[in-house]
GULO-261932 format. One record per residue: x, y, z of N, C-alpha, C in turn; residue in one letter. Coordinates in steps of 0.2 Angstrom, whole numbers, plus 5000, padded with zeros to 4 digits. Layout:
N
XYZXYZXYZA ...
end
This chain:
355
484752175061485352135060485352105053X 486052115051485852085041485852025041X 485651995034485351925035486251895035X 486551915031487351895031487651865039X 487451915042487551905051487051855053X 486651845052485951795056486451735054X 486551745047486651665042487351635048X 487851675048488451665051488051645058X 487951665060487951645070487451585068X 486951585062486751505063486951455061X 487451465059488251405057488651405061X 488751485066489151445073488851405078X 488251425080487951395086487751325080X 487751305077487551245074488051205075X 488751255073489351205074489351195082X 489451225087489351205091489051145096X 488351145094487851115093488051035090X 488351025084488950985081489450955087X 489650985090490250985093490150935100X 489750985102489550925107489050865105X 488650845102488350785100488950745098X 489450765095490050715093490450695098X 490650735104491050715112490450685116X 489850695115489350655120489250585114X 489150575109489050515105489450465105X 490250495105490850455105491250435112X 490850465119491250485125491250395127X 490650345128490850295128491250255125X 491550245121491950215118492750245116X 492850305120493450325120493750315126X 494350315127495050275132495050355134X 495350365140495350415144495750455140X 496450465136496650505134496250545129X 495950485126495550505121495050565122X 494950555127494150615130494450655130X 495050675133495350715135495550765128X 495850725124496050765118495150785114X 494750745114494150765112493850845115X 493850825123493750875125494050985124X 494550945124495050985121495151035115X 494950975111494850985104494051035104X 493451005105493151035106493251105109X 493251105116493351175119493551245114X 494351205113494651265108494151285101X 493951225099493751255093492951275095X 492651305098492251315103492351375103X 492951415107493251465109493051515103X 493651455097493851495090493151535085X 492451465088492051515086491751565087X 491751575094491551635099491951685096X 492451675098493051755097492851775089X 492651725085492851785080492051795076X 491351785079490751825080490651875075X 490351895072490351955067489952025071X 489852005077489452085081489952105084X 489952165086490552245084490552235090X 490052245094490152225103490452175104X 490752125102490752075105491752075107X 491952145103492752165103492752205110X 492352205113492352235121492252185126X 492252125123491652095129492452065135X 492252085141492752065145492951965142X 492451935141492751875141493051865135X 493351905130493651925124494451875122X 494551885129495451875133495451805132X 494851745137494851695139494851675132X 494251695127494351645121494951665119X 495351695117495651715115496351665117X 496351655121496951605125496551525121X 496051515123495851435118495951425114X 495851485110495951475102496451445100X 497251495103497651515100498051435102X 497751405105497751315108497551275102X 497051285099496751255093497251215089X 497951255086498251225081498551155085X 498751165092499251125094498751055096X 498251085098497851035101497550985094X 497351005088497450985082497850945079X 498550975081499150905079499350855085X 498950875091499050815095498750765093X 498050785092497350755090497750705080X 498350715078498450715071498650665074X 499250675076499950625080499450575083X 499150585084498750515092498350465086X 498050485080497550465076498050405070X 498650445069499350385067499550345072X 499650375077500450325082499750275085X 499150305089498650255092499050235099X 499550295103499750305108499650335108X 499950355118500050395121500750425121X 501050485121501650515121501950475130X 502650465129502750435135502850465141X 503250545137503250605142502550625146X 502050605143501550615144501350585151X 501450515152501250445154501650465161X 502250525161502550535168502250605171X 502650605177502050655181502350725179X 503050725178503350785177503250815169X 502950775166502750785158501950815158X 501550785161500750815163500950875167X 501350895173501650965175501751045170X 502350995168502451035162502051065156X 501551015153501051035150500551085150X 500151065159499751105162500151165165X 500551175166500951235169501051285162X 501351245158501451275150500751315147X 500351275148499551305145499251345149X 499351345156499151395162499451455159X 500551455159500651525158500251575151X 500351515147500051555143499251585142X 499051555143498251575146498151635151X 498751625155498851725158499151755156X 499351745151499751805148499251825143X 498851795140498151825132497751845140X 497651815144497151855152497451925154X 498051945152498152005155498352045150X 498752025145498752075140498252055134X 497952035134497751975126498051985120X 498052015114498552025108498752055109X 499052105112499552155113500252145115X 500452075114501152045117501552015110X 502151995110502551965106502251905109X 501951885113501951805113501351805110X 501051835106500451825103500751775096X 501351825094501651825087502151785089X 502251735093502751685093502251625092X 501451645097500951585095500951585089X 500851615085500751605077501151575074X 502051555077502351535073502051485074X 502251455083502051395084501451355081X 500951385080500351355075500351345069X 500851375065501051355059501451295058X 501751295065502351245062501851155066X 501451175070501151145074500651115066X 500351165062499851145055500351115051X 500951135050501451095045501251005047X 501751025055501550935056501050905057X 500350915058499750905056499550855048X 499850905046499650895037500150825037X 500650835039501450775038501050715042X 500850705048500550665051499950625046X 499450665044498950645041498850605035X 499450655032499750625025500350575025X 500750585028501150515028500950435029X 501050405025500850335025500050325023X 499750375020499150385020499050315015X 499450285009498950235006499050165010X 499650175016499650115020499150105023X 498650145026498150145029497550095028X 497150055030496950005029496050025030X 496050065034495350085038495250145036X 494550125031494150185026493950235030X 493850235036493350295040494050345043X 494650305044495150325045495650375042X 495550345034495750385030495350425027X 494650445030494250495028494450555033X 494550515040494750585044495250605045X 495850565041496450595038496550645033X 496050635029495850705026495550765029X 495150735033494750805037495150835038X 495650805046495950845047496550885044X 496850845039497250885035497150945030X 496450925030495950995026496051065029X 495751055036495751085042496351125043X 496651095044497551105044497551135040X 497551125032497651185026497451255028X 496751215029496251295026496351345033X 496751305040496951345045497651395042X 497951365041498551375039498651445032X 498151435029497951475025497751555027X 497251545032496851585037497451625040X 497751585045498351625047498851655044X 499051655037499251695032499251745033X 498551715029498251775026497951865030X 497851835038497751865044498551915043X 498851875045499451895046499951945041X 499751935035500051965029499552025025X 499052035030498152075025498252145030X 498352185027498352265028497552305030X 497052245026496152275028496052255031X 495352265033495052235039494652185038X 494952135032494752095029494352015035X 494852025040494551975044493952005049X 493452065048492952105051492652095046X 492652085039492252065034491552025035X 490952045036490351985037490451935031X 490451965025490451885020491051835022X 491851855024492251835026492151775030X 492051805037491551785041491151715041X 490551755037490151695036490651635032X 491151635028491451585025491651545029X 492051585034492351555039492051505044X 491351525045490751495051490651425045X 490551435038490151395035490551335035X 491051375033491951295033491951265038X 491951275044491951235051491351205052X 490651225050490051175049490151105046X 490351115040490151075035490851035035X 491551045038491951015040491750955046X 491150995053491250955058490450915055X 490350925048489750875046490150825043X 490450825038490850765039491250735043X 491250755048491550715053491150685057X 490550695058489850685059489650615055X 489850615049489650565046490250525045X 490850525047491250485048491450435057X 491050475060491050455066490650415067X 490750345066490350285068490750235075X 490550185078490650145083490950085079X 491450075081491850025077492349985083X 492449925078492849855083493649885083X 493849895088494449865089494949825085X 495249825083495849775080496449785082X 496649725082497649715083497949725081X 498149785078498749805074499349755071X 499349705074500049655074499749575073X 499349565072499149515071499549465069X 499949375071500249345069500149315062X 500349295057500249265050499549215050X 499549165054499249105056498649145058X 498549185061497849205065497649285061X 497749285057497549345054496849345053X 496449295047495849295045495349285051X 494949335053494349335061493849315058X 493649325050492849325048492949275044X 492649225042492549195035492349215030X 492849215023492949245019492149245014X 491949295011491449315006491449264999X 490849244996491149204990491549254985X 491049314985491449344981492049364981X 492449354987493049364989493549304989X 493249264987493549184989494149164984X 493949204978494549184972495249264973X 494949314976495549344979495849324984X 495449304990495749284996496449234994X 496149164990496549114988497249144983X 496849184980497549224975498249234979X 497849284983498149314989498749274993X 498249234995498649185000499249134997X 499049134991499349104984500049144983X 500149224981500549274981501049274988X 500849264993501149254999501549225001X 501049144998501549074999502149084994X 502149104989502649114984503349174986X 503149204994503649244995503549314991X 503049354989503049424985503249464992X 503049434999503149505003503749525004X 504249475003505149495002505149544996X 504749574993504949634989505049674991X 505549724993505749774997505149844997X 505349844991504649904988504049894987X 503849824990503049814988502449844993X 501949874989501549924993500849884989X 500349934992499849904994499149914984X 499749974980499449954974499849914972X 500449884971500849844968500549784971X 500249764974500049684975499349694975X 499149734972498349744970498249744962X 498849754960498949734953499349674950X 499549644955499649564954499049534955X 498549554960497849514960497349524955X 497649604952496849644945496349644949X 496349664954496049694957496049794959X 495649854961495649904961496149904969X 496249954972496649944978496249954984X 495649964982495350014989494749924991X 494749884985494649804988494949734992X 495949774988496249744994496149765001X 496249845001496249865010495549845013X 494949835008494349795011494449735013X 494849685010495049615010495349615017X 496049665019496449635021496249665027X 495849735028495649765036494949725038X 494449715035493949675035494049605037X 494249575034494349495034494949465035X 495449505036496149485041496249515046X 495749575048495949595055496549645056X 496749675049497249725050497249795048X 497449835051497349915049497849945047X 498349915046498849955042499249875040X 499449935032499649865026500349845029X 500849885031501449885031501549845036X 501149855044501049805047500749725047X 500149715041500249655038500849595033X 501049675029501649625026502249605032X 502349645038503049635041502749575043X 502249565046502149495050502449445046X 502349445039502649405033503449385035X 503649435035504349475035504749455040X 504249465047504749445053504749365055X 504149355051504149275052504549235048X 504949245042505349225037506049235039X 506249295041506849325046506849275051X 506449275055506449215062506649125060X 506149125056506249065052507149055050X 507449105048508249095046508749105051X 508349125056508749145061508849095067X 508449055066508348985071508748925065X 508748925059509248885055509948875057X 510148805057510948825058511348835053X 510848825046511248815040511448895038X 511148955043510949015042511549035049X 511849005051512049015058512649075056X 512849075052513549125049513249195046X 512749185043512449245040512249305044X 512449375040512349445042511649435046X 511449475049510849475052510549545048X 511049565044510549635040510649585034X 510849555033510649495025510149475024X 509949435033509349415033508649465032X 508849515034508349585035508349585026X 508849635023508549645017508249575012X 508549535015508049465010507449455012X 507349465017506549465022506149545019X 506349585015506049615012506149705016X 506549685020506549755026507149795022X 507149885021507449915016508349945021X 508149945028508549945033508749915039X 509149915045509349865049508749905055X 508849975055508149995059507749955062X 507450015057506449945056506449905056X 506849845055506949785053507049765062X 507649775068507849785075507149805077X 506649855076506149865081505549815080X 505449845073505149785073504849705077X 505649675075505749615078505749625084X 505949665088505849645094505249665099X 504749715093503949715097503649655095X 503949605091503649555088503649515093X 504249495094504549425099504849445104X 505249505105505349515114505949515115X 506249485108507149495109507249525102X 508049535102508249585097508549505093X 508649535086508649465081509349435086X 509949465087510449445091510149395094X 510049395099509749385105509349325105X 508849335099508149275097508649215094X 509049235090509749195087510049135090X 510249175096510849125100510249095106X 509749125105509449065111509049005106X 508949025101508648965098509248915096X 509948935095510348885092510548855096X 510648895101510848865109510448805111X 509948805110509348775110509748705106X 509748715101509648685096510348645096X 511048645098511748635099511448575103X 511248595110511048575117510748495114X 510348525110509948445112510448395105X 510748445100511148385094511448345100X 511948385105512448345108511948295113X 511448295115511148255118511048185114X 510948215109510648145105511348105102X 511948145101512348105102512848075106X 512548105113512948055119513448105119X 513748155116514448185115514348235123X 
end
């Protein structure tokens, strides 16, 4: 056997080997969804090493089919695995019974279809669109809001996976567009075993056991640790830039207010994921936002004013975000929050004056 071949099958079974130490390492601390996507993800990329093996034999082997249907799973199951690592839900369709039906019925036919014919179908060449479009939004997932991101280990594996994604997406191209027999290539091959190694090693070394956090933490209860000395003249800056109203900037991100303290940006998201409790920046500043919104919306000297006036002076760019927002904050719509606090507020003037 060439040493070319030895080298590649001992970077597959390694990754392998990789693969499950990180689904049994992490399996306590994940929520059931989460196993499920782990395992998943796993499997597939499991399959994808098998099928594509550098020994000649291995193009006859009856089980040829089965990997061949997991693989061809890998993209989708990848951008679930994207989608789930942004949103930190579940899809809702999901959550019903006729969306888990649908799912597994969806994955069953296809998996007897690569079982009875394997690549010899158009649905081969229709999976490939879908795993292109499925790598597109992968990448968009990962990369979207990526310097809102608060959590260092998070935006490491924002990059994994978006790497992953590329260099998939690359792969399948180039598959698909090459005339040679370039994908039976041993050196080829070997690239391909090495890149999924040393991918699932950094993720190896990004996967540590970590706290929990609120995503929505109120203004008041934000700081959970006591502040660092060395952090004690930002913290105060900070809280100082706040009190003065900066988070009503409509455009303010998370280097713009890194460069009002002179500080680097990657000390603020320490600051403010560490020592405030929050993991995404956009969701610290709205707390600001909705609570200065609320505050004018309870005014009566405010009682005439647009409710999207209050929104763009609270710092929010549209009536949107501004409505959802509010209402996962408090439970009613700013409407809604409006008229029962002034109601409130009407009820007892007239009390106090006997009217």
């Amino acid at each position: 056997m060439a040493l070319v071949t030895l080298a590649d099958l001992l970077f597959r079974f390694s990754a392998l080997g990789l693969l499950i130490a990180l689904v049994l390492f992490n399996w306590s601390r994940l929520t059931h969804f989460e196993r499920l996507l782990s395992v998943s993800l796993a499997t597939s990329l499991a399959f994808f090493l098998l099928l594509t093996q550098p020994l000649p034999e291995w193009r006859f082997n009856p089980l040829r089919n089965l990997f061949l249907a997991g693989t061809e799973l890998l993209p989708l199951v990848l951008c679930a695995c994207a989608w789930y690592l942004i949103k930190l839900r579940v899809p809702r369709w999901l959550t019903l019974h006729w969306g888990r039906w649908l799912l597994g019925c969806a994955v069953l036919v296809s998996s007897c279809i690569f079982l009875i014919y394997g690549s010899n179908t158009h649905w081969h060449t229709l999976m490939h669109v879908f795993s292109a479009l499925a790598m597109c939004a992968a990448l968009y997932y990962c990369l979207a809001n990526f310097n809102d991101d608060l959590v260092h280990s998070r935006r490491r594996l924002r990059l994994l996976l978006a790497t992953f994604a590329l260099l998939h997406c690359l792969v399948l191209v180039g598959f698909e567009l090459s005339t040679s027999l370039i994908r039976r290539d041993p050196v080829y091959l070997l690239a391909n075993a090495g890149v999924v190694f040393c991918l699932l090693l950094l993720l190896t070394g990004v996967s540590r056991p970590g706290v929990r956090h609120n995503d929505n933490p109120s203004p008041a209860s934000q700081q959970t640790l006591p502040v660092p000395a060395h952090w004690l003249a930002t913290y105060e800056a900070l809280q100082t830039l706040l009190a003065q109203g900066i988070y009503r900037e409509p455009e303010l991100t998370i280097g713009k207010l890194a460069e009002h303290l002179d500080i680097p940006a990657h000390q603020l998201r320490a600051l403010i994921n560490q020592q405030l409790g929050c993991k995404n920046f956009s969701h610290f500043i709205n707390q600001y936002r909705l609570a200065y919104a609320a505050e004018q919306l309870r005014d009566l000297a405010h009682a005439r004013t647009a409710i999207l006036s209050i929104a763009y002076d609270a710092g929010f760019n549209s009536i949107g975000p501004f409505n959802r927002a509010f209402k996962r904050a408090y439970s009613l719509t700013p409407g809604d929050y409006r008229k029962q606090h002034l109601s409130g507020v009407q009820t007892r003037s007239k009390d106090c004056t006997g009217s």
